[in-house]
N, C-alpha and C positions, 0 to 999 in steps of 0.2 A: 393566539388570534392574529391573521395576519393583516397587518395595516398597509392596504393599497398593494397594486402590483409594482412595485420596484424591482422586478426580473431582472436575474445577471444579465448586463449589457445592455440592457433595456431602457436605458434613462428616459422618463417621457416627457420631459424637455428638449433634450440632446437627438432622441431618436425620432422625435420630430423633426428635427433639423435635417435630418441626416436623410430620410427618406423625403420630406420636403426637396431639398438639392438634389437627392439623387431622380425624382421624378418631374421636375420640370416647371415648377407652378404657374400656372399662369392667373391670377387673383383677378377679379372681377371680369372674367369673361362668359354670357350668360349663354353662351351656344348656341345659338339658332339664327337665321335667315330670316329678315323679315320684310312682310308686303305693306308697301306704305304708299297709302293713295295710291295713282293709277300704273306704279312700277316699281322695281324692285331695286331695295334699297341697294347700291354697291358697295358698302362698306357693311362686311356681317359681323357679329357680333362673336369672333371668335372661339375655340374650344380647346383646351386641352386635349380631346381629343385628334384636333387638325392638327396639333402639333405634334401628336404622340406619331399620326402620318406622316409626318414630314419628316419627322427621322427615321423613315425609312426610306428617304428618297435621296440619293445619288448626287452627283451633279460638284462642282467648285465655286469657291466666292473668290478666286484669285480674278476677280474680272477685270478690276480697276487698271487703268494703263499708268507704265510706269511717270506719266509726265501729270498725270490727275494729281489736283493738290487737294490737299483738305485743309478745313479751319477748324477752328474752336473758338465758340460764341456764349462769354461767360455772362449770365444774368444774376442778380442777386439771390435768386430760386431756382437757375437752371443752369444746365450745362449743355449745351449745342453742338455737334457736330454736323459738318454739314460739307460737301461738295462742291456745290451751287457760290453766291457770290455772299460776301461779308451783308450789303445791306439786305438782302434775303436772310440772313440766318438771323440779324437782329431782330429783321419782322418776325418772325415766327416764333423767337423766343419772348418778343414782346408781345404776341399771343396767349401763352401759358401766362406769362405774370400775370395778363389782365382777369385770366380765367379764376385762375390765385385770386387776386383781388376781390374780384366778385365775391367769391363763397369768404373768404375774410369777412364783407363787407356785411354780407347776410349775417354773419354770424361770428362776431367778433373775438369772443375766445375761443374758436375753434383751433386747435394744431395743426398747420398745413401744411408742414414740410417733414418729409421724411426723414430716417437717422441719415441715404447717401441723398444727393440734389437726383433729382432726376434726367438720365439721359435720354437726349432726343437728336436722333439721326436723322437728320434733314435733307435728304439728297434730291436732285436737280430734276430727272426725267423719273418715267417711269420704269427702264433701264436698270436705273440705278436701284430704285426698289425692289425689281426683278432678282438683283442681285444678292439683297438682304432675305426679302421673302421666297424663296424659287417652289419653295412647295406649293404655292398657290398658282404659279403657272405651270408646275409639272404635271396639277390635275385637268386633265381635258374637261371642258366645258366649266372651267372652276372660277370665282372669281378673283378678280384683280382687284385689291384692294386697294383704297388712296393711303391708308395707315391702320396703325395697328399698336395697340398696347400690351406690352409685356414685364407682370406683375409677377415681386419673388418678395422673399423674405427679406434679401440682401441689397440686390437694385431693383430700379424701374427703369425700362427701356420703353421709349416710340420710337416709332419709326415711320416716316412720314415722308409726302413728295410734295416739292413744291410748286410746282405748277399745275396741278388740280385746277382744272376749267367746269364749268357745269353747263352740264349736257342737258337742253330742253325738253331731248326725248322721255328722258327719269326725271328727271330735279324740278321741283319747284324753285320759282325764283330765291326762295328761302334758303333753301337747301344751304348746312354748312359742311363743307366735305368732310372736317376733321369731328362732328359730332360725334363721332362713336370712341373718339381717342378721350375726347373734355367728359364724354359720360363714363368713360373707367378711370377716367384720373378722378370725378368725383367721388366713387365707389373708394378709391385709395385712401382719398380724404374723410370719408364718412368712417374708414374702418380705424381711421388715427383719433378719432372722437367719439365714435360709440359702438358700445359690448355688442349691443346689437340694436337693429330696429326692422321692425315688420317688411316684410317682403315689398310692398306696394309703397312704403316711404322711403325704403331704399332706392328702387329704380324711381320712384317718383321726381325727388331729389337728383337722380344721373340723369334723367331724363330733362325736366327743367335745365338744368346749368348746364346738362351738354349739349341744348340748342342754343346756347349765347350767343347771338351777333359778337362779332369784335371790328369796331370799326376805325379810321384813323384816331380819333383820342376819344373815343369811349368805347363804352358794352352796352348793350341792348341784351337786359335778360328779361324773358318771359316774353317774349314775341310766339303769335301762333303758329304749331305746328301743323301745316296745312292736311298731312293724310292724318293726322288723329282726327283732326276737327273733320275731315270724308268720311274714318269710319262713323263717327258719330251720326251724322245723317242717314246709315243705310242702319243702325244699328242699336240698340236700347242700351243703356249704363246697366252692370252687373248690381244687385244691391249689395249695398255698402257692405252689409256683413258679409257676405261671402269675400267680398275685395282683401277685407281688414283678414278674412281666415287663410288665403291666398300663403305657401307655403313653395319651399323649394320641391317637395314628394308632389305637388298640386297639377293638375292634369291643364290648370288656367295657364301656369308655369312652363311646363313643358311640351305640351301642344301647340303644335305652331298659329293654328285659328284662334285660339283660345288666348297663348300668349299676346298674339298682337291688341285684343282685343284689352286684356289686362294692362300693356302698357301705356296705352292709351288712355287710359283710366288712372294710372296711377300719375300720369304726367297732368292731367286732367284736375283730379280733388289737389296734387302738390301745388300746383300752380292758384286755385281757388282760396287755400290755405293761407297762403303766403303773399299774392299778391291783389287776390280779389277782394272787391266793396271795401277799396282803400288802405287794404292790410289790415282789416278790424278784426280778423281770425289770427294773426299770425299767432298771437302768445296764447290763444289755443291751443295751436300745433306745440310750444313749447311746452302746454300742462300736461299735454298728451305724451310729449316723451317722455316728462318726470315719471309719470302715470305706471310707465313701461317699467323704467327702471328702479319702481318700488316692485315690479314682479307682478304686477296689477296684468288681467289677460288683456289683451288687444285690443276686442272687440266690447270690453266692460270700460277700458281704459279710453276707448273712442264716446264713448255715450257718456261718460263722465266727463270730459272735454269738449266734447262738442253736441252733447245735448242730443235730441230726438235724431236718431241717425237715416229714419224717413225722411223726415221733414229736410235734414241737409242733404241726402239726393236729391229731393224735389227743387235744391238751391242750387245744385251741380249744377244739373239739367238747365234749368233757365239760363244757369251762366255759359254755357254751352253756345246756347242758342240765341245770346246776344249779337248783336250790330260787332259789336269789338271785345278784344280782350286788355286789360293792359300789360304793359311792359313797364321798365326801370330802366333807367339809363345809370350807370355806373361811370365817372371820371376817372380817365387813368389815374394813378398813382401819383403823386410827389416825385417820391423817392423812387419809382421807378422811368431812368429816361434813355431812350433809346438807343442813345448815342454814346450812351456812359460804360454800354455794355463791350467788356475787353473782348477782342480779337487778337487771337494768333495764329499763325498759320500751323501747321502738325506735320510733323517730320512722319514721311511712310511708314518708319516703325510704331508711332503713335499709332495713325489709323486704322493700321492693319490690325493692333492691339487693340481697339476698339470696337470694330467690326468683329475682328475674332470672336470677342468675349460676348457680343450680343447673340452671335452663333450659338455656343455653347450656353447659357444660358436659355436660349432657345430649341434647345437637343439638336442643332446641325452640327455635331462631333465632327464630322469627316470636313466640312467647309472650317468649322471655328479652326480644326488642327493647321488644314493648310496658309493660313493669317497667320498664325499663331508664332507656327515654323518658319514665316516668313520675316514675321516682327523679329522673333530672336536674332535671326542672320541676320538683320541688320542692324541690330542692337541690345548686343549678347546680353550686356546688364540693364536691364531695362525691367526694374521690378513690375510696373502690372503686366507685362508679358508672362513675366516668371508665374507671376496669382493667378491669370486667367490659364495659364496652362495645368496650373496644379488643382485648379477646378475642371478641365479636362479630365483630367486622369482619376481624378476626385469619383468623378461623374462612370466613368468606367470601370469603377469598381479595381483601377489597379495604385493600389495603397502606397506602395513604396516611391512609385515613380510622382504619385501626388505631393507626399512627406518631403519628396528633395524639390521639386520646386517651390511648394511653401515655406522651407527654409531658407532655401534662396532668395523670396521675395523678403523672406524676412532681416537676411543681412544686406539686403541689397538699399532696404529701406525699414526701417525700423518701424516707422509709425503707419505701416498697413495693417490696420486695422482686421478687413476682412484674411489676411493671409495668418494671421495670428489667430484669428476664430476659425478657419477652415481646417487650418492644424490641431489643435484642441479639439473639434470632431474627428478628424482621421484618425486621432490617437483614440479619443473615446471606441469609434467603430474594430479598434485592434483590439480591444482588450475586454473580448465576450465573457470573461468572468464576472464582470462587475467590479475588479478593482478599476480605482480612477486614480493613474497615477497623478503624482504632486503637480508635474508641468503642465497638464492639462487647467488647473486650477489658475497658474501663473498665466497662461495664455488669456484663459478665459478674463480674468481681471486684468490683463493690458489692454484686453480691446477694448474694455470698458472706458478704462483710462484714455485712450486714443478718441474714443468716441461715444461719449456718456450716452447720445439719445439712439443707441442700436440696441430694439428690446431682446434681438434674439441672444446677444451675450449675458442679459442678465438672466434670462430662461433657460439658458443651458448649465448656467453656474449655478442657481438656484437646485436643478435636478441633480448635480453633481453632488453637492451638500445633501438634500434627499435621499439619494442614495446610502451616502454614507450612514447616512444617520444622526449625522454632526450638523453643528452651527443650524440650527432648524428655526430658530427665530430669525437670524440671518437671510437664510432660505426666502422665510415668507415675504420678508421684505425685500428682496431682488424681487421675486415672483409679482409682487405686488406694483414694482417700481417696473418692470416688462407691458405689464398692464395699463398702467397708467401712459405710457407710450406708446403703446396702440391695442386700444379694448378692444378692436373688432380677431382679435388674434383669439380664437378660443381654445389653443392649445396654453396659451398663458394662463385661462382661466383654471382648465385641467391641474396643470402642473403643482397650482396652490391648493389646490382641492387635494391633490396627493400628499401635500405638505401637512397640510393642516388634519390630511386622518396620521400621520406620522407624529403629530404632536397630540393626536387620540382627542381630536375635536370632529369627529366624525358629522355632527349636525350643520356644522357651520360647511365642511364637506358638500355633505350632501345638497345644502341649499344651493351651492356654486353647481354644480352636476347638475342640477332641473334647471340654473339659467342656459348652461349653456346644450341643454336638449333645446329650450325652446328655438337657437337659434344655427344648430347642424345645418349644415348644407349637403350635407355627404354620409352615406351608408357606413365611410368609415369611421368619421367624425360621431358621429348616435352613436356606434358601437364603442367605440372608448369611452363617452360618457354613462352608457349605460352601466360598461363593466363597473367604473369606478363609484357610479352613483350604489350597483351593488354591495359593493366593497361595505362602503360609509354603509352603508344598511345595517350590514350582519354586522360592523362595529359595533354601532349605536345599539344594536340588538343584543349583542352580548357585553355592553356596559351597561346597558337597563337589567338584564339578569343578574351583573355582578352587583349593582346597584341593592338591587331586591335582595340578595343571599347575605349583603350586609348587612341590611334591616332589618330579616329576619332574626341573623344574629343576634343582632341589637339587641331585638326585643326579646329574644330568648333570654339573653345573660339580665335582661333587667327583668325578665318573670321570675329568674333565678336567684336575684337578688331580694327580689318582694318575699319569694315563699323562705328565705334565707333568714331573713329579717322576721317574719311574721313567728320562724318557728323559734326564733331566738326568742321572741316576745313572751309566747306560749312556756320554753322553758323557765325562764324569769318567775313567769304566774306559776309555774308547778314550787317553783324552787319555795316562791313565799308562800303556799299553800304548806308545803311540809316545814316550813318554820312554825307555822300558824300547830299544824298538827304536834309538833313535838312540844308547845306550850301547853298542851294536854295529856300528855303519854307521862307516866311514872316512870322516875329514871328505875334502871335496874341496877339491881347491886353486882358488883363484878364478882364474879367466882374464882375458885384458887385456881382455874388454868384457862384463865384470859388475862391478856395483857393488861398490864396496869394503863389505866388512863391518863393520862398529861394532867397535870397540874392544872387545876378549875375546869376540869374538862368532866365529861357525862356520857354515856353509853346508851344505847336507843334502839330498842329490837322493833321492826318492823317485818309485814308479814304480805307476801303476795305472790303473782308471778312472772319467773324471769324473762324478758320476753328479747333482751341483749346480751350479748358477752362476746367481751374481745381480749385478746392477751398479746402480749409483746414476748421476743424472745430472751429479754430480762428478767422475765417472770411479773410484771406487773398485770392489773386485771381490771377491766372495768368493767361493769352490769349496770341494768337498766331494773331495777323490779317495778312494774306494774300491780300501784296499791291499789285499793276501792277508788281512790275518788281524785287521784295524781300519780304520774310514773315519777319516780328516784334514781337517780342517776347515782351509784356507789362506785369504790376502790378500791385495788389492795393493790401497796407496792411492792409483797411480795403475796404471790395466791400461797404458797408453798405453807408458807405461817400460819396463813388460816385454817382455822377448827373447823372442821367439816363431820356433821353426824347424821344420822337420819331418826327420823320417828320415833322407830322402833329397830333399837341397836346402831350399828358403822352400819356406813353405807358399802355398795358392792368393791369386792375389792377393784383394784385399778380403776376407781372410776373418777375421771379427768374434768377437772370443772371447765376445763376451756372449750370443749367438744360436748360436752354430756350436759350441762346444767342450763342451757338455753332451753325454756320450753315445760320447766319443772315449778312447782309452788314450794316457796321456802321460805323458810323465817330467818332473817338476817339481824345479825348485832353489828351496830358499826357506833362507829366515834360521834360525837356529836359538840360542838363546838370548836374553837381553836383551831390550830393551823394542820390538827387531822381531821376535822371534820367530814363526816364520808367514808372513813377509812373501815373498810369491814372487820370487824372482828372475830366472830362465826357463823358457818351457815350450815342452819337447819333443816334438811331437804324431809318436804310432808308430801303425803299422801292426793 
């Protein structure tokens, strides 16, 4: 029976990774264009596939002139790059902390930082953006974006400009330019905290915290968003059930009238959840997610939480259609202060390695190479050049030339992390048999060691073990320990579900496999869970069969033991019956040609039919004769000895008592007493 698809070279930890990097990811981007109030939002919500177009567009990033300086603007949660001037890059980085903050503040044990800090490229003009994004200005009539989030397993890149003005013709006075960047960095944050959550509390939640105000020392969250509150007046709320069923395959989803209408909705009941009629629902919302993650449906888990789910539209509504809504102001941080944040200036091989690497990362191969090749000449050793080139070539599909710059990032600096895990997959992706050489292992446990909260090194080592077949308790607990560092990774969840049918727990399997159907996002995501939710099936199905085949057993060997026992019982009762019988038989006198009897011993002809006989090749003999009223079990140790006649004269000649006397009426003399008792003496074959 085979337990899971562990296909040569197929790790499904590892070759996530691997087809992960090699396609691009871009993590919470929801695709679509949207119409908000009386114009169209300029900031769209990106796609993987805009980007999958943009590598196929042309074009250099060598644009920067050689006398441009760059800085670096370290925050306690970020990292800044930026063109523009130092106190710009602080504002902007003291923006994300605050945003940080906030979702802290909401939610205090939440995990808000990634395994790397996130970068954000802050550049001056729009120009300079041009230069990061060009796919968006190579498409005629395309939009220009203010920024843009770029989500991977490994980093997170923004990229953003800073002088964003708001235009009257679109923008309500509200408008936050970077809304669309603070509502995928929530999406980031939501995926570091939970396996999954419903479609409409997920954008609910980006929605809310990525229209934050951020103002000089506080935040304004939950201020209203003027085209949801528009569509609402031309428009009726979806009822709740349908919202709560709302799905990534959902036409509410994907349809652009449809989607807007959804978001607005979902930013809508989050915001009433959380901040409305004083926050008297909040720990609602919090029974509603325990709800979820006992595996409780959605829409059963909302009525269980929040009661008549008519009657709370009917409280949407109204809340809707109030004078005001309210807001929370949030206090900057303590420990976060503006001034504390370091600044360096970055030498051109820096930036250029920086920018490079957002490229590539970004599928601009042909821009990221020319940075890339530019960092190096000017500073041959310069490990993250080496990493981000060997993710180049990585990405290119050509191995060897990836393998020598990840070694060189590797001697160049030891504790790179990702150049140590990138390696460790090049080598996995060499060796399509399914051996996983030893240094693959060693790799994968230094990154670890480098950097304990990077869940993809414990997923790739976990399927390595997997594979093998080895350390499987081990296994589950990486697996386990990838999880707990970011649930919303559903290939972590797979990976222990493959483990756990490896350790031939197919049910516990299979229950991981239906959480994460509920929360696919993707044709190809369903399809790996369904195969393997298969898998665990036909396990669990042919361990319920072996199951049964044992018990059958079982019960066979113990019916065999009952009739074993019963006939033993049975013999017993015969045996005292012919004791009983020979306290009434007259002994008989022995004649001159039968054996003399033993000493105190007695002789006892009985008369019946044979209805057993077996012989050894010694010559011993045992029968069964069949009296009136009990079978007798008799002996002889040798047949040869015994007196054998018939009726009337000898019997025929040659005729064999081992073959011939089963089946005949005979009158038997045998021994009776002492330690021959049984012993036949002769047999008289009758008629």
């Amino acid at each position: 029976m085979r337990l899971g698809r562990w296909r040569a070279g197929m790790l499904p930890g590892a070759d996530w990774a691997i087809r992960g990097l090699r396609a691009g990811w871009c993590r919470g981007l929801s695709g679509r264009r949207e119409w908000r109030g009386v114009g169209l939002l300029a900031i769209q919500r990106f796609t993987a596939l805009v980007i999958g177009l943009a590598s196929l567009a042309g074009g250099s990033s060598l644009w920067a002139e050689k006398s441009e300086s760059w800085l670096e603007v370290r925050s306690p949660h970020f990292v800044l790059v930026s063109n523009g001037s130092a106190k710009m890059g602080r504002r902007v980085a003291l923006q994300f902390e605050m945003i940080r903050a906030v979702f802290r503040n909401t939610f205090p044990k939440a995990r808000v930082d990634p395994a790397q800090l996130p970068i954000i490229l802050a550049v001056k003009d729009e120009e300079s953006l041009k230069a990061l994004l060009p796919a968006f200005w190579e498409q005629k009539g395309g939009i220009h974006p203010e920024g843009y989030f770029l989500g991977g397993q490994a980093k997170q890149y923004v990229a953003l400009r800073t002088d964003t003005s708001v235009d009257p013709k679109y923008y309500s006075p509200n408008y936050n330019p970077y809304q669309t960047i603070y509502h995928e960095y929530i999406h980031l944050l939501v995926n570091l905290n939970y396996r999954w959550l419903p479609l409409w509390l997920s954008e609910g939640l980006a929605e809310l915290y990525g229209s934050t105000r951020i103002m000089e020392s506080r935040v304004d969250l939950g201020r209203p968003m003027e085209y949801h509150l528009e569509l609402f007046r031309r428009q009726r709320l979806l009822p709740l059930p349908i919202l709560f069923a709302v799905d990534y395959a959902s036409p509410y989803y994907n349809q652009e009238h449809q989607a807007t209408v959804f978001y607005a909705e979902s930013w809508a009941l989050t915001h009433f959840l959380i901040l409305g009629e004083g926050g008297k629902h909040s720990q609602k919302l919090v029974a509603y997610i325990a709800l979820l993650n006992n595996d409780v449906n959605p829409t059963e888990a909302a009525t269980q939480a929040f009661g008549d789910l008519k009657k709370l539209g009917n409280r949407l509504d109204l809340y809707l259609r109030g004078l005001t809504m309210p807001s929370v102001q949030v206090k900057q941080p303590v420990e976060v202060v503006e001034d504390n944040f370091a600044v360096r200036a970055l030498s051109p091989a820096e930036s250029a390695t920086v920018r490079g690497d957002f490229h590539v990362y970004n599928r601009r191969l042909a821009d990221g190479r020319a940075l890339l090749e530019e960092a190096l000449r000017l500073k041959p050793n310069y490990a993250p050049a080496h990493e981000s080139m060997g993710f180049l070539h990585f990405r290119e599909g050509k191995k060897e030339e990836a393998a020598r710059f990840f070694d060189e990032a590797v001697k160049l600096d030891s504790r790179n992390y990702l150049a140590h895990y990138f390696h460790a997959l090049l080598v996995l992706e060499q060796n399509p048999s399914g051996e996983v050489p030893e240094g693959v292992v060693h790799d994968l446990k230094r990154t670890i060691e480098l950097n304990p909260d990077f869940p993809s090194a414990y997923l790739s080592l976990a399927s390595v073990y997997g594979t093998r077949g080895q350390n499987l308790e081990e296994a589950r607990g990486l697996a386990a320990k990838a999880i707990n560092l970011e649930p919303g990774n559903l290939q972590g969840h797979l990976v222990l579900a493959h483990i756990l049918l490896r350790q031939e727990r197919p049910a516990e399997a299979a229950k991981i496999c239906r959480r994460v159907l509920a929360a696919t996002k993707t044709a190809e995501e369903r399809a790996g869970a369904e195969s393997l939710l298969s898998d665990a099936q036909q396990y669990s199905d042919y361990q319920a069969e072996m199951k049964q085949r044992a018990e059958e057993a079982r019960a066979t060997a113990e019916e065999e033991a009952r009739i074993a026992e019963r006939m033993e019982r049975e013999r017993a009762a015969r045996k005292k019956l012919a004791w009983e019988d020979l306290r009434r038989v007259e002994p008989v006198e022995p004649t001159t040609d039968t054996t003399e009897p033993s000493a105190g011993g007695m002789q006892v002809t009985v008369e019946g039919k044979v209805i057993e006989v077996s012989c050894t090749v010694k010559g011993a003999l045992r029968l069964t004769l069949a009296c009136p009223i009990y079978n007798l079990e008799l002996q002889a140790a040798n047949y040869h000895q015994v007196k054998l006649v018939a009726a009337e004269g000898n019997p025929p000649d040659g005729f064999n008592l081992c073959r011939q006397l089963k089946g005949l009426q005979a009158k038997i003399t045998h021994k009776a007493g002492g330690a021959d008792a049984g012993e036949i003496v002769s047999i008289e074959l009758r008629k």
